[in-house]
C-alpha angles and dihedrals in degrees: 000000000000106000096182089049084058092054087075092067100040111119124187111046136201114196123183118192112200118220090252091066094048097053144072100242084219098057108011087233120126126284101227095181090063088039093059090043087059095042078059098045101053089038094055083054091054088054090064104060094264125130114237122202104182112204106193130191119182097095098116091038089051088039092058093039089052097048091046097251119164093206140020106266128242098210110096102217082059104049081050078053092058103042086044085059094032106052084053090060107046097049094044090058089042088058094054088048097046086046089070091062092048085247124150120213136169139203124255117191109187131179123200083259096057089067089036100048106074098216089051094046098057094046086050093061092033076065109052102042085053086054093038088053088051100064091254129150111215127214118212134193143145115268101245100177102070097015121086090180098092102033105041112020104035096174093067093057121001112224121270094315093070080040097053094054086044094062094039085058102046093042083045092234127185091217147035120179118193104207111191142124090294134091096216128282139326145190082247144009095276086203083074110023118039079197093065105112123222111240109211094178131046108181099155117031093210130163092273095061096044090055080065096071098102109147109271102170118125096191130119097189089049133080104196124088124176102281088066094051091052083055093049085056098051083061090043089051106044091047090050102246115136107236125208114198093194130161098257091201087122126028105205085083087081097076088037081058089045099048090054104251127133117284126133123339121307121212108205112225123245133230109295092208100104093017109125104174084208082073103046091042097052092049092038098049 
């Protein structure tokens, strides 16, 4: 079977930027010339029909740019500071570039309790698939603010990458794309071993692969290695959602994903049949 083949008739698509791939490595300010080339990108997606759910990292890192740090903080009330200023910020800015194209969106703000309460979980979803029926791109992001999940404790819930399959489960998306500062994944960090092999096809997320999540994230700005992003494609995979790990230095590799052809490493999704996201998500997070 060809699975790339498969990416051209996916539908309803679920996309997560890392910080690294929103930012000038120099400055650690937005790059605005690669923002505009995504607001381009998911709205030229929209104007095929498909559903985009836009799942954006970069607070803390604007946060930091806007209030004149040198560095990203350690403590965590003002790293809560800079994504407060920063999320602001950034979706104020997407809104002016997704404007251009005559394309609503609209901002999600999610915590690890609004997929494990019952009653938030399904408003959650009851939101995104209005917004999703509207025509609506929506923005997600954790809510950094008043969640120390993310920022202080990553192993109980892995940065946006866990968050983005998350959402692609619960909205029962076709497709997830990582974009970060990797090519996909390898047998081995290739920053350290020239030996390490690319992988194009997952068809099976066994323990083999999972033993290759070491962390291979050069960033500075992000928080996700691989290993979160193997993580983010246990939930994709159980729940049945393709997922695409792919270097998002350049955006335009979202429709070349999207038209099938062979970028990054694609997971192929499992059956959904006994798949319950309350589960995952209790032994993931």
């Amino acid at each position: 079977m060809n699975y790339r083949e498969r990416l051209k008739d996916k539908k309803r698509i679920v996309i997560k930027i890392g910080s690294s791939s929103l930012t000038h490595p120099e400055t650690g300010r937005l790059n605005l010339r690669k923002l505009e080339v995504l607001a381009r990108e998911l709205s030229d997606l929209r104007s095929q029909g498909k559903d985009v759910i836009l799942v954006s990292s970069g607070a803390v890192a604007t946060g930091v740019a806007a209030l004149g740090m040198k560095e990203k903080p350690t403590e965590l009330k003002t790293k809560q500071a800079c994504a407060a200023v920063g999320q602001a910020r950034l979706i104020m800015i997407y809104q002016k570039l997704f404007l251009e194209y005559n394309q609503p969106s609209a901002q999600i703000l999610m915590t690890k309790n609004t997929m494990v309460n019952n009653v938030n979980r399904k408003n959650a979803q009851n939101t995104f698939n209005e917004l999703l029926d509207l025509g609506v791109i929506p923005i997600v992001n954790e809510n950094d603010s008043i969640s120390t999940y993310e920022l202080q404790s990553l192993e109980k819930f892995g940065d946006n990458d866990t968050l983005s399959a998350v959402v692609a489960a619960l909205v029962q998306a076709d497709l997830l794309i990582l974009l970060s500062d990797i090519d996909g994944l390898f047998t081995d960090d290739p920053n350290i071993n020239p030996d390490a092999r690319f992988i194009d096809l997952v068809e099976n997320l066994d323990e083999e692969f999972l033993e290759m999540g070491k962390s291979t994230s050069k960033s500075s700005v992000g928080t996700g290695g691989m290993a979160t992003k193997l993580t983010a494609a246990r939930i994709a995979s159980a729940a049945g959602v393709d997922m695409v790990i792919a270097n998002g230095a350049d955006f335009h590799i979202i429709h070349k994903i999207t038209e099938g052809r062979d970028y990054g490493t694609l997971f192929v999704g499992q059956s959904k049949e006994e798949f319950y996201l309350i589960d995952i998500i209790d032994k993931l997070l």
